[in-house]
N, C-alpha and C positions, 0 to 999 in steps of 0.2 A: 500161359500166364506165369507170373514168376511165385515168388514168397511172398510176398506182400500182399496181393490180390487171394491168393489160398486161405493164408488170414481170416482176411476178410470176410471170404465166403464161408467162414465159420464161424464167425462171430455173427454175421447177417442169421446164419442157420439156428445157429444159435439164441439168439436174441425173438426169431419169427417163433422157434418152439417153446418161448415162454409166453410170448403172443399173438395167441391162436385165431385175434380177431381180424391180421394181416397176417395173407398168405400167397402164393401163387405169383409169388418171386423167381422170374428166373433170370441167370447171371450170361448176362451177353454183352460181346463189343459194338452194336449196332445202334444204339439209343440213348444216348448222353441225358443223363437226371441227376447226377451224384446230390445236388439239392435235396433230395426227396431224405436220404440217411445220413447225408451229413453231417456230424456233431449231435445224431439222436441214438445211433446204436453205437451202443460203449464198445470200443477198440476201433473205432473205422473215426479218422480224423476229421475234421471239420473244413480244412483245408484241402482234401483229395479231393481230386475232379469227380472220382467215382465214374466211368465214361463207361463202364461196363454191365453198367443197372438197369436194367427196363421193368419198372413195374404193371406186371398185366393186369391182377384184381386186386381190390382192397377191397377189404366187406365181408369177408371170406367169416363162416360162422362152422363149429364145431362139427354142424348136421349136417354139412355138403362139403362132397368129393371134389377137392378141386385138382382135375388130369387132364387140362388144356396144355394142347402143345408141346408134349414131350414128358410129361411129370411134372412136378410143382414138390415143394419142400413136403407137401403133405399130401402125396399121392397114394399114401397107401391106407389112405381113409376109409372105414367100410361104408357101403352106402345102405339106407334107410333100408328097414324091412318094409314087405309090402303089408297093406291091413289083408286078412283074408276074410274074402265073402265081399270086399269092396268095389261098387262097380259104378264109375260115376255117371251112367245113364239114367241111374235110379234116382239121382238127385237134380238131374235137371228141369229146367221149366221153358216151357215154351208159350212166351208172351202172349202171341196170337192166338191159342188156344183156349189158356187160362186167362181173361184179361182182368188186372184189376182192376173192382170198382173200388170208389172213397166217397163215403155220404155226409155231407154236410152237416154237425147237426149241432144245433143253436140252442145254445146255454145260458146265453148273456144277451138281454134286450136291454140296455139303457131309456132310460124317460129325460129328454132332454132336448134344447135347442142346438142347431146345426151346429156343427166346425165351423168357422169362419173360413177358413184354407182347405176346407174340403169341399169337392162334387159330389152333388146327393140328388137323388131321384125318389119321387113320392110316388105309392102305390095308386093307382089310379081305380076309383069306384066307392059304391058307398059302402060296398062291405068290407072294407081297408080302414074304416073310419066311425069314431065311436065318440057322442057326447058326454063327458063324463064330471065329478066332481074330485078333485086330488086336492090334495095340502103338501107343500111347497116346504123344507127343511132346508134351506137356504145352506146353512153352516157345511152339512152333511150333504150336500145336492143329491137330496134326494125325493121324490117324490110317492106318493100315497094315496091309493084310493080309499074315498070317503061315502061310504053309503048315505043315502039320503035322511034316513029316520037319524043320523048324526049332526046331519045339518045344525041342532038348534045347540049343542055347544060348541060350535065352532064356525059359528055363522062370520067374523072377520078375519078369518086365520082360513078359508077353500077358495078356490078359483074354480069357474065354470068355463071347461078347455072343449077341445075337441081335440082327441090324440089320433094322430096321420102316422102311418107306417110308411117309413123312408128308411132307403138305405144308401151306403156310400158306394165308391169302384170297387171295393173290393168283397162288395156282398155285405157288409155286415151292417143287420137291422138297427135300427133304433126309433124309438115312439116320439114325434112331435107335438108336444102341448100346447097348440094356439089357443087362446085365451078370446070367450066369444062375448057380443054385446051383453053390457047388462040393459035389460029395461027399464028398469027401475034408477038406474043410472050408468045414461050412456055416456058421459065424462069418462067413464072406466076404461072401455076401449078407447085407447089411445092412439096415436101414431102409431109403436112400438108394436102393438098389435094389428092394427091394419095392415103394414109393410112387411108384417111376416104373414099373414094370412096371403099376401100377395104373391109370395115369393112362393109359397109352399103350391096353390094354384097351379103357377108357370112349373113348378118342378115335376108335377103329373106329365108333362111334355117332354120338357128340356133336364139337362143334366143342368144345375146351378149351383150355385153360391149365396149365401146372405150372412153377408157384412153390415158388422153394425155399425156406427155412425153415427154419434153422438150430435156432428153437428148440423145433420134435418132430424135427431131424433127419432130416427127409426132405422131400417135396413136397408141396405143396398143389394141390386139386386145383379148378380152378375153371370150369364149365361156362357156355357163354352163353346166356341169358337167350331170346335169340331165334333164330331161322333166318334161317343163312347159305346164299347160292348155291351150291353148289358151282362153284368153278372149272374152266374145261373143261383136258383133261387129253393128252396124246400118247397116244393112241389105240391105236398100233402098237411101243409100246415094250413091256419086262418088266423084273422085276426086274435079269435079267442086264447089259440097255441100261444101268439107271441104276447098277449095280454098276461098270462095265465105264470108266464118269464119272469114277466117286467116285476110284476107287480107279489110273488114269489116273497110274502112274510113283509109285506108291505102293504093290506088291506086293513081299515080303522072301520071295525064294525060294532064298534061297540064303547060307550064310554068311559070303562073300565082300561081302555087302551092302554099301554103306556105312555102314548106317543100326547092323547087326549088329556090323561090326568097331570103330565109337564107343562105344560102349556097351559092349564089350568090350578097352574102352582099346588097340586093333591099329592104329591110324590112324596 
């Protein structure tokens, strides 16, 4: 090599031992890159081919030795101590032995009518199902159980439901409110009622859908095509666990309520 490439190689040397995070430069006529420093390390031209550059690593970090291939600009890096006492047998784990489990555990029951755009499957039996009295917060969607001996101040403000434990593909519960005859006046039950009371039926079988449908006024009922997994499920729960959820500082037992004296303009 003559004067000019000596240079170079010192200025290259030079310029890596101010940055130590490029390193393991070494200077040969075999690998045309002159691209890679030219016109970035101050004295080496922008114009020279550079034809005698091959860069081996970039990445190169203060804490490793880099002595690939004959030395490197920073071959005389010491390398890391060992920890004493460390032995990484101690730290390993052997899946098949230790297997982990993950348990499901349900926090959140919503009281509400299906997803339109979701598949949902209803628990089938009568202890999945419970006739009850709720009051309906429409604003706030949310729902309330109403003890009976409350009934006489809020005889047009309760619905008499029956709530269906249903859940979606992905496991996750929620309480069905269908809304049951009145006697006293069967006007009440509607279409809108009967076509969900339908739909929730066929979903003890089949995986479904119910879309509403303003223009038969009630739900559409739409079954999937194919089989679904069922999702695994809390094993050791009951209605009452998921009741007990739902309903979680949302029980009007009394007409001091707050929920009772707003609604009866007392606030």
């Amino acid at each position: 090599m003559g004067r000019t490439s000596t240079v170079i190689h010192l200025e290259i040397a030079r310029w890596l031992s101010k940055n130590p995070g490029l390193a393991g430069v070494w200077i040969t006529n075999s690998f045309p890159i002159g691209i890679f420093f030219a016109g970035t390390v101050p004295g080496v031209p922008a114009q020279l081919p550079m034809s005698f550059i091959r860069i081996v690593f970039i990445g190169w970090n203060r804490d490793t030795r880099c002595d690939r291939g004959g030395g490197g600009i920073m071959a005389d890096q010491e390398p890391k101590a060992e920890l004493d006492g460390f032995n990484m047998a101690d730290f390993a784990i052997n899946p098949a032995a230790q297997p982990l489990i993950i348990k499901k555990v349900i926090i959140q029951v919503p009281t509400k009518k299906p997803n339109k755009q979701k598949f949902f499957r209803v628990m089938a039996g009568p202890e999945w199902e419970i006739s009850v009295y709720v009051l309906e917060l429409k604003e706030e969607a949310e729902y309330y159980l109403v003890r009976p001996e409350i009934l006489p101040y809020l005889m047009t403000e309760v619905k008499y439901v029956r709530l269906h434990l249903a859940y979606y593909l992905d496991g996750s519960p929620f309480l069905i409110p269908v809304p049951l005859p009145d006697t006293e006046n069967p006007a009440k039950w509607n279409s809108w009622h009967r076509s969900l009371d339908e739909v929730v039926k066929r979903a003890r079988e089949e995986w479904v859908r119910a879309i509403p449908d303003k223009s038969i006024n009630g739900y559409q009922l739409m079954v999937a095509p194919g089989t679904f997994e069922c999702p695994p499920l809390p094993e050791d729960m009951t209605l009452q666990d998921y009741l007990r959820i739902a309903f979680k500082d949302r029980i009007i037992d009394s007409q001091d309520h707050p929920v009772v004296k707003a609604l009866l303009g007392l606030r």
